[in-house]
Each structure stands twice: as structure tokens, then as C-alpha cells.
N, C-alpha and C positions, 0 to 999 in steps of 0.2 A: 329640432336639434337631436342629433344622435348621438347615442351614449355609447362608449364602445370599454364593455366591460371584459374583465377574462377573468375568469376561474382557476385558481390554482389550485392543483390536484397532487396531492402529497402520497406518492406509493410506500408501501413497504416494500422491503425486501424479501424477494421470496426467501423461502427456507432451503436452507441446503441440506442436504441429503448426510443422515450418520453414518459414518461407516467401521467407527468403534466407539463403545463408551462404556465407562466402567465407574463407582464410586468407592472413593477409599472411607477408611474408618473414619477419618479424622475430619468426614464431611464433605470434604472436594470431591467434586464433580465433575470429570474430564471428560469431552468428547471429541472423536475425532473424525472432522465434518469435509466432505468435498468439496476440491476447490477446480474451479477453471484454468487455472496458472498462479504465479508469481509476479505480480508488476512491480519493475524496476527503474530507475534514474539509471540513464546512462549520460555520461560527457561525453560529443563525438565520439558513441559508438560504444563506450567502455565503460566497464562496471568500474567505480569510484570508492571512496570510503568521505565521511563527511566528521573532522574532525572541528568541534568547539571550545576550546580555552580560551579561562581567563586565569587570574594569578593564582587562585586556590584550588579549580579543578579544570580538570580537561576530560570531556566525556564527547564517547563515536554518537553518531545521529544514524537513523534507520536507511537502508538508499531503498530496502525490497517491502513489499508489503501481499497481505493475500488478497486485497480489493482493491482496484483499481483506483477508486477517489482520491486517498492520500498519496501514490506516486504522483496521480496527475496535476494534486497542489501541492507538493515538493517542486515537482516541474516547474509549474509555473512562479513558485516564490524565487526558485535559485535563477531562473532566467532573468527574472524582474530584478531580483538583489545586485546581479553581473551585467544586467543589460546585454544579455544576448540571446539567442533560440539555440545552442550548443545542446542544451538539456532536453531530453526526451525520453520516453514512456516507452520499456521493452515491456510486451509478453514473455513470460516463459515459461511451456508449457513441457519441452522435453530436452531430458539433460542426459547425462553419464552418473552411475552410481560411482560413488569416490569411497564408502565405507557401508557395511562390512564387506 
């Protein structure tokens, strides 16, 4: 009888690269790390906003993130919640300066 086993292999993340970091008096520790893009929920195409209210507050939800993992299960919860595939995973890697 054969036994058919499999090893799960649990990576890290590599490290991303600093590319400023400073520490203030007050203990914080800021650094600002490299990233590959921006991964976004788009609805057919288009960047969204994701409002939730109930009778005492109403707070926005995130649609953009800087790792891919959480857009792509945002993704897949709002498609499963609506029952459709409308929703989907942008890169975004190059934009327009809008300020200063």
C-alpha cells in the first residue's frame, strides 16, 4: 500500500529593499521599503470606493493595498458576496504625479 504524503513548505517573504529610514525621538521607527506596484479591486474595469454602514457609523474599506494577497481576497470575497467575477486584481505600477 502506498502512502502518498506531501510536505508543506512555508516560505518567508523575502525582504524588500530600504530605501529611506529615519527614527524619530519619540521611538518610531519609519521606513520606506520598495515596492513592485499597487494592487487594486477594480469593478468592470474601474477603481471603486467600498462604503459600510450601519446606524451609528459608516467607515470606507481599503480597494488598494501594497501586496498583492489582500486585493486578491478582497477579490475574491466581493465576487462571492455578489455572486459574480466583475471584480478583479489591477497592478499598478505607473501613474501621473498629481501633487506637488
Amino acid at each position: 500500500m502506498a502512502v502518498n504524503s506531501s510536505i508543506n513548505i512555508i516560505m518567508a517573504r523575502t525582504s524588500a529593499k530600504t530605501l529611506f529610514e529615519t527614527v524619530k525621538l519619540n521611538g518610531k521607527h519609519f521606513q520606506i521599503l520598495e515596492s513592485a506596484g499597487i494592487w487594486a479591486v477594480y469593478l468592470d474595469g474601474q477603481p471603486f470606493n467600498i462604503r459600510n454602514s450601519s446606524f451609528k457609523v459608516t467607515k470606507y474599506k481599503k480597494t488598494s493595498f501594497v501586496n498583492p494577497g489582500p486585493a486578491i481576497n478582497l477579490c475574491r470575497r466581493l465576487n462571492s458576496i455578489f455572486q459574480t467575477n466583475r471584480f478583479t486584481v489591477i497592478k499598478l505600477a505607473i501613474g501621473s504625479q498629481v501633487y506637488p
